[in-house]
C-alpha positions in Angstrom: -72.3 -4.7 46.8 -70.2 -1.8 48.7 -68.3 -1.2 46.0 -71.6 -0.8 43.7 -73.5 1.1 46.7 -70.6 3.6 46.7 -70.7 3.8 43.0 -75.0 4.9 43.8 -74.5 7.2 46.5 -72.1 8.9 44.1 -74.2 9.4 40.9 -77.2 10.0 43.6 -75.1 13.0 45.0 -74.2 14.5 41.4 -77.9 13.9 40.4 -78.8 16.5 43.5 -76.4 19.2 43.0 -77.7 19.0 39.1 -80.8 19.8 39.4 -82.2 16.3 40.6 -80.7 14.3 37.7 -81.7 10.5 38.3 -78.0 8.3 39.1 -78.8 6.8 35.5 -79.1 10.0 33.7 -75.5 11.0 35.5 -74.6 7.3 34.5 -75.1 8.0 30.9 -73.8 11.5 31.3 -71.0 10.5 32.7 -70.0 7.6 29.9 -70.9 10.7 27.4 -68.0 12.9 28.9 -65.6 10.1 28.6 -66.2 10.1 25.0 -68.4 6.6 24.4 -71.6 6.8 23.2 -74.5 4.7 25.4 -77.3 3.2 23.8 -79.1 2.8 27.0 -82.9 0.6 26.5 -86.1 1.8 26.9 -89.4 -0.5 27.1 -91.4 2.7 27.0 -92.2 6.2 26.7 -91.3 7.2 30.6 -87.5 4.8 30.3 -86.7 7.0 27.0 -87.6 10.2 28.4 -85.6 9.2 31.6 -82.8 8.6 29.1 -83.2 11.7 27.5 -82.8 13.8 31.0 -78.8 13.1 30.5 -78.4 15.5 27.7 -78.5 19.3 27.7 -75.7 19.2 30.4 -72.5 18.1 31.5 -71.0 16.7 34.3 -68.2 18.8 35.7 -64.7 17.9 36.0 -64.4 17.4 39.9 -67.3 15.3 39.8 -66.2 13.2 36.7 -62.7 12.4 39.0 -65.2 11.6 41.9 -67.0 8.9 39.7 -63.8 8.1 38.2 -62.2 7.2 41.8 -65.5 5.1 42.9 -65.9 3.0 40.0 -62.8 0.7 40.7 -62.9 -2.4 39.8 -61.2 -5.4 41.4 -59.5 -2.8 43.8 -57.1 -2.2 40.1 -58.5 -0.3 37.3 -61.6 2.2 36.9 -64.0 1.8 34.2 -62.3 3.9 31.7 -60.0 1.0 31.4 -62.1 -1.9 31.2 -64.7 -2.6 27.9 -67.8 -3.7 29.1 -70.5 -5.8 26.9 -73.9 -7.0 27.3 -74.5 -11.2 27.4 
C-alpha cells in the first residue's frame, strides 16, 4: 500500500496545481500522454462527467517523469513497461 499511496499523493498533487483535477482525471490524463487510449467505466452520469474532466489539457512533462518515477512496480519497471488487463 506505500507504493500505491505514493502513486495518490502524486496524481493528488498534479490534480492541485491543475486546476483541481481529481487523481483519476490525472490518471487518465496521464495514460493519454503516454499514447494509450483508456476506456475508463462509468455507472452514471456524475462517473462520465468525472471522466470527461481529463481532457482539454495536458499533463506537463516534469510531472509526467514524476508519475513516471512513482509508479514502479516490483521495485523494476514503471507502468509504461508493463500491459495491464482487467479479470
Amino acid at each position: 500500500m506505500e507504493k500505491v499511496d505514493a502513486v495518490v499523493a502524486e496524481l493528488r498533487r498534479i490534480g492541485d496545481s491543475n486546476g483541481g483535477r481529481t487523481p483519476s482525471q490525472v490518471a487518465l490524463n496521464w495514460l493519454i500522454a503516454k499514447g494509450a487510449v483508456p476506456i475508463p467505466g462509468a455507472k452514471n452520469r456524475r462517473q462520465a462527467e468525472e471522466n470527461a474532466g481529463a481532457l482539454g489539457w495536458r499533463i506537463d512533462d516534469d510531472d509526467l517523469t514524476a508519475l513516471d518515477a512513482v509508479a514502479v512496480l516490483h521495485g523494476k519497471r514503471s507502468l509504461q513497461s508493463r500491459f495491464w488487463q482487467h479479470g
